[in-house]
C-alpha positions in Angstrom: 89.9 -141.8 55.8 91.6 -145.1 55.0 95.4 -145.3 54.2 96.6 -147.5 51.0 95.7 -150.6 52.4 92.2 -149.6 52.9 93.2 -149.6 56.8 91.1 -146.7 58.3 93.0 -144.3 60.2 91.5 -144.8 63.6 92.6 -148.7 63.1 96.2 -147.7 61.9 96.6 -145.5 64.6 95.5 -148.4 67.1 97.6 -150.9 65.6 100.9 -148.1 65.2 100.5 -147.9 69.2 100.2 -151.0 69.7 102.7 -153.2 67.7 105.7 -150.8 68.6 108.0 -154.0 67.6 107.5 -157.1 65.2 104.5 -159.1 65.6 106.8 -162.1 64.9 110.6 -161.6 65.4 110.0 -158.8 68.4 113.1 -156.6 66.4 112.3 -152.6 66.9 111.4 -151.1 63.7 113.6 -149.0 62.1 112.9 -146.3 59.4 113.2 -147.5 55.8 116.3 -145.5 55.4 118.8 -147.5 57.9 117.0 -150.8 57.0 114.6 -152.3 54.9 114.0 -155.4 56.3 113.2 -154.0 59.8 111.0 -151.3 58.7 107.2 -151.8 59.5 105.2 -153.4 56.8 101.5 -153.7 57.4 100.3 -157.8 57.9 97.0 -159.5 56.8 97.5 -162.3 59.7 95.1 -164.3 58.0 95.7 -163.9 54.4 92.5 -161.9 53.1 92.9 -158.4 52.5 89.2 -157.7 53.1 89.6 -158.8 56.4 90.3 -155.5 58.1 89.7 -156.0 62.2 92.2 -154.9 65.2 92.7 -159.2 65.2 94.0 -159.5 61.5 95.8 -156.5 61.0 99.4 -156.0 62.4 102.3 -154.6 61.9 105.9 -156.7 61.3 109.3 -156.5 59.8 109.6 -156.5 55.9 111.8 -159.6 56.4 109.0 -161.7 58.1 106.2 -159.9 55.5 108.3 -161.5 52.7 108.6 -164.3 54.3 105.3 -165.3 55.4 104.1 -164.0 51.8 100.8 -166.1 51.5 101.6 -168.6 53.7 98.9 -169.9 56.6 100.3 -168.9 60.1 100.6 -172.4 61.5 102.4 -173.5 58.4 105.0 -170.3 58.6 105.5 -170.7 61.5 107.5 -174.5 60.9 109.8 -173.1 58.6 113.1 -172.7 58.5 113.1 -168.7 58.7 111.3 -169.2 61.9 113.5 -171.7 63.4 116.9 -170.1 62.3 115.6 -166.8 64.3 113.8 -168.5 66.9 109.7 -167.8 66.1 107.5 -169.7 67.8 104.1 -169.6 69.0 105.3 -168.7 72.0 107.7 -165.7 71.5 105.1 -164.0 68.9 103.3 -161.1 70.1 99.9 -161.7 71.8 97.8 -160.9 68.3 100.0 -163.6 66.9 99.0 -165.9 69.5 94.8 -165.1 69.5 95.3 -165.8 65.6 97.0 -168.7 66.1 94.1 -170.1 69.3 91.4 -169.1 66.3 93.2 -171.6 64.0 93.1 -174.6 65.8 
């Protein structure tokens, strides 16, 4: 059975263990109720929701979600958001990274 996303539960459960923390900023989650913008939102890396694979799906803070919005990676990644709080291709999480090798 698939969640709203169309994410099937085997995958979500995969990807819930193993982004524990931001793909991008590396901030815990926390639950919706103490704040929004660090609460997990589910990410299309690349920006096709019918791309539904352990290497496109992750999960990241609603700040960097709303952020990113439709955005390609490499281009996020130059913007101010990033370099106020210090996201680079270096400090993302190792999904991030693979993404980011497939790019180029």
């Amino acid at each position: 059975m698939a969640n709203n996303w169309n994410i099937p539960a085997s995958l979500e459960a995969e990807v819930r263990e193993r982004d524990t923390v931001c793909v991008y900023c590396r901030k815990e989650f926390l639950p919706p109720k103490e704040s929004v913008k660090q609460s997990a939102s589910w990410e299309h890396i690349i920006n096709d929701a019918t791309i539904i694979t352990r290497e496109n799906i992750a999960l990241c803070c609603r700040g960097c979600n709303a952020s990113k919005g439709q955005k390609q990676l490499s281009v996020w990644l130059q913007s101010e958001y990033c370099k106020v709080r210090g996201i680079s291709p270096q400090t993302v999480a190792p999904v991030i990274k693979q993404a980011i090798a497939n790019e180029l």
